[in-house]
PLY file of the C-alpha trace (Angstrom):
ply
format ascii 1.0
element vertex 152
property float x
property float y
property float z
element edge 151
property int vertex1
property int vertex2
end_header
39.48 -19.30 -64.48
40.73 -18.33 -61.12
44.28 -18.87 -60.56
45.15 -19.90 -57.01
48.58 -20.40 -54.46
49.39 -22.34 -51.61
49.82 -20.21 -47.56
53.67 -20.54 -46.55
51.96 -20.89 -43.50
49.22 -23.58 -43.00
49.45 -24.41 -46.98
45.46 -24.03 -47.58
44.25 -23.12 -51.14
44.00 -19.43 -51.47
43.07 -16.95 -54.38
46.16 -14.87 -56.00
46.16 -11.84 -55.12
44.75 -12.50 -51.68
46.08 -12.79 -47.95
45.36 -16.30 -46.23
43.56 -15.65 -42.67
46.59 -17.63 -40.42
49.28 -15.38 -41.74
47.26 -12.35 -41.44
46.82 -13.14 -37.52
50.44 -14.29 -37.70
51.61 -10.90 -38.75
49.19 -9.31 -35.93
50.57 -11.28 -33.36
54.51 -10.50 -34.28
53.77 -7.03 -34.51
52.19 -7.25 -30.65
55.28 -8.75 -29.98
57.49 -6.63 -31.28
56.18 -3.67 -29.85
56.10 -5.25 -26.29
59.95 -5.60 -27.34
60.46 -2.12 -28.29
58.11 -0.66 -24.92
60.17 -3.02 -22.86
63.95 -2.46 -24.16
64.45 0.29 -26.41
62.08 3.12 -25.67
62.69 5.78 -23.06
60.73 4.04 -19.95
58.85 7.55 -19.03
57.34 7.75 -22.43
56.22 4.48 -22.57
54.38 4.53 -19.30
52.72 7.75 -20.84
51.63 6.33 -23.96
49.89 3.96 -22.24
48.40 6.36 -19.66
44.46 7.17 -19.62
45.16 10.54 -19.98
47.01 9.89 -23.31
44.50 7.69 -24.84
41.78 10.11 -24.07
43.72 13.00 -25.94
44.51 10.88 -28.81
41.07 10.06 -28.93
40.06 13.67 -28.87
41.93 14.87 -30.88
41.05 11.94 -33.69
37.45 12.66 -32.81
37.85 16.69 -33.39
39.58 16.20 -37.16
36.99 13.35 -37.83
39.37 10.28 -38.15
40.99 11.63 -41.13
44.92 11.66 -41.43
45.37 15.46 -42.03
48.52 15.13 -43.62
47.56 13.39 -46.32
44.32 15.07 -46.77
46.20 18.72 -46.92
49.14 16.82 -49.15
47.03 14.91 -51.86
43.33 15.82 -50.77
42.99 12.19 -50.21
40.45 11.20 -47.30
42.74 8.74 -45.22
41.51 7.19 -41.88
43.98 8.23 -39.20
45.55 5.23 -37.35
47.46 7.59 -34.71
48.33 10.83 -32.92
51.48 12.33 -33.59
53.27 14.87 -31.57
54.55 17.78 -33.95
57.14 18.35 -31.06
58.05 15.37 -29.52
57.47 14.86 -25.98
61.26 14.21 -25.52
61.63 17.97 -26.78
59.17 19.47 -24.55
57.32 17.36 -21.88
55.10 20.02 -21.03
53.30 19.51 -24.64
52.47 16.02 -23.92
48.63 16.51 -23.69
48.19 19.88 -25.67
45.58 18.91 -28.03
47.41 22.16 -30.34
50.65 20.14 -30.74
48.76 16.96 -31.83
48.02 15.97 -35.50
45.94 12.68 -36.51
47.96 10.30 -39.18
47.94 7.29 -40.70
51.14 4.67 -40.11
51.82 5.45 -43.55
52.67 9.33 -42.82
53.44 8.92 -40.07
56.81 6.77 -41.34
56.83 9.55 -44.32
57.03 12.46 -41.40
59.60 11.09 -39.89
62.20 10.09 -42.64
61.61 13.99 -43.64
62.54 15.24 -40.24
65.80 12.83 -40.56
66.53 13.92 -44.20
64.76 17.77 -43.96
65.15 20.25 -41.75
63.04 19.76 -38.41
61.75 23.03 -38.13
60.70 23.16 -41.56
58.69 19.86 -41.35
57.30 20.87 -38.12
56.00 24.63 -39.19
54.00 22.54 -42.17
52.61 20.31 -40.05
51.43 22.81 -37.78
50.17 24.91 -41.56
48.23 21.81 -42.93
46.59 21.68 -38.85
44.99 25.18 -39.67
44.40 24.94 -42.88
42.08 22.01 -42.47
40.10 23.70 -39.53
39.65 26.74 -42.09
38.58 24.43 -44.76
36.13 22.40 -42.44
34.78 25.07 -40.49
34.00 27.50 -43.37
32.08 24.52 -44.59
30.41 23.67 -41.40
31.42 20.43 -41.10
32.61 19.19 -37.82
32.51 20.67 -34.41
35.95 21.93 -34.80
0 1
1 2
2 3
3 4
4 5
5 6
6 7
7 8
8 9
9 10
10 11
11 12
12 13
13 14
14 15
15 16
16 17
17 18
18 19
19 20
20 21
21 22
22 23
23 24
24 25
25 26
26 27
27 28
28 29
29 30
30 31
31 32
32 33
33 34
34 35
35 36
36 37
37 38
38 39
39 40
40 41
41 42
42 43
43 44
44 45
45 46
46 47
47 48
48 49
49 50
50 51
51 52
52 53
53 54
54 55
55 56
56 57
57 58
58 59
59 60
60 61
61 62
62 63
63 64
64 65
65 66
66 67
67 68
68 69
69 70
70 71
71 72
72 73
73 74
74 75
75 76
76 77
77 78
78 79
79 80
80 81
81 82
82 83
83 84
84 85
85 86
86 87
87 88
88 89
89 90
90 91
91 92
92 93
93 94
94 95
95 96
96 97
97 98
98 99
99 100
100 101
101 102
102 103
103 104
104 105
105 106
106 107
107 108
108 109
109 110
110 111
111 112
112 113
113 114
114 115
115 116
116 117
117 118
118 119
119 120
120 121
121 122
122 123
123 124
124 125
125 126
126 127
127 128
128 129
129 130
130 131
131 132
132 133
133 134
134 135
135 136
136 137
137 138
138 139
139 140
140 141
141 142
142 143
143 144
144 145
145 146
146 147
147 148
148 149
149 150
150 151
């Protein structure tokens, strides 16, 4: 017999172990807000203009498009296929402007690795987590393209 909870939200009859549809667009619509917050208060104001620039979102999209959707990190890390939510800079653009759109300092991740990548640059040496990043970027093109796979 199923067993079955109440939403904190709109208190509906849901399944355990599942998410109740208000809270889900709740959560959606707090994080919205809460980036707005962070665009509008806390990040550098240059940066955010460029991140939501056409040319930006037509390099992320590139870029995503060239490694097939796939979070590299993770797929050079575990060998888990991961779809990428994002395009990170390996040096960010507060380092080095003039990288902002080079497709070569780009690497597709998920939120998940993304978080991971940076708590290792705050705990690790930056240098050290930037020169794998840039090793697991070449060593998926070798594995793809000796396969044949992808128009990398």
């Amino acid at each position: 017999m199923p067993i079955y909870k109440r939403c904190p939200r709109c208190h509906k009859r849901i399944l355990e172990g599942t998410t109740c549809p208000c809270l889900v667009q709740y959560r959606k619509a707090q994080k919205k807000e809460r980036n707005k917050d962070y665009d509008r208060y806390r990040r550098n104001k240059k940066n955010a203009e460029f991140y939501h620039s056409r040319a930006w979102q037509m390099t992320s999209d590139t870029v995503r498009a060239k490694y097939m959707y796939i979070d590299v990190y993770a797929f050079c890390k575990t060998g888990h296929v991961i779809p990428s939510d994002m395009v990170h800079h390996i040096v960010p653009i507060s380092q080095d402007w003039n990288k902002r759109l080079d497709v070569s300092d780009l690497i597709p991740l998920s939120n998940k690795s993304h978080a991971e990548i940076h708590a290792r640059m705050k705990k690790e040496d930056e240098n050290l987590v930037k020169r794998e990043l840039r090793v697991y970027l070449k060593e998926f093109e070798k594995k793809w393209i000796a396969n044949g796979v992808g128009d990398m």
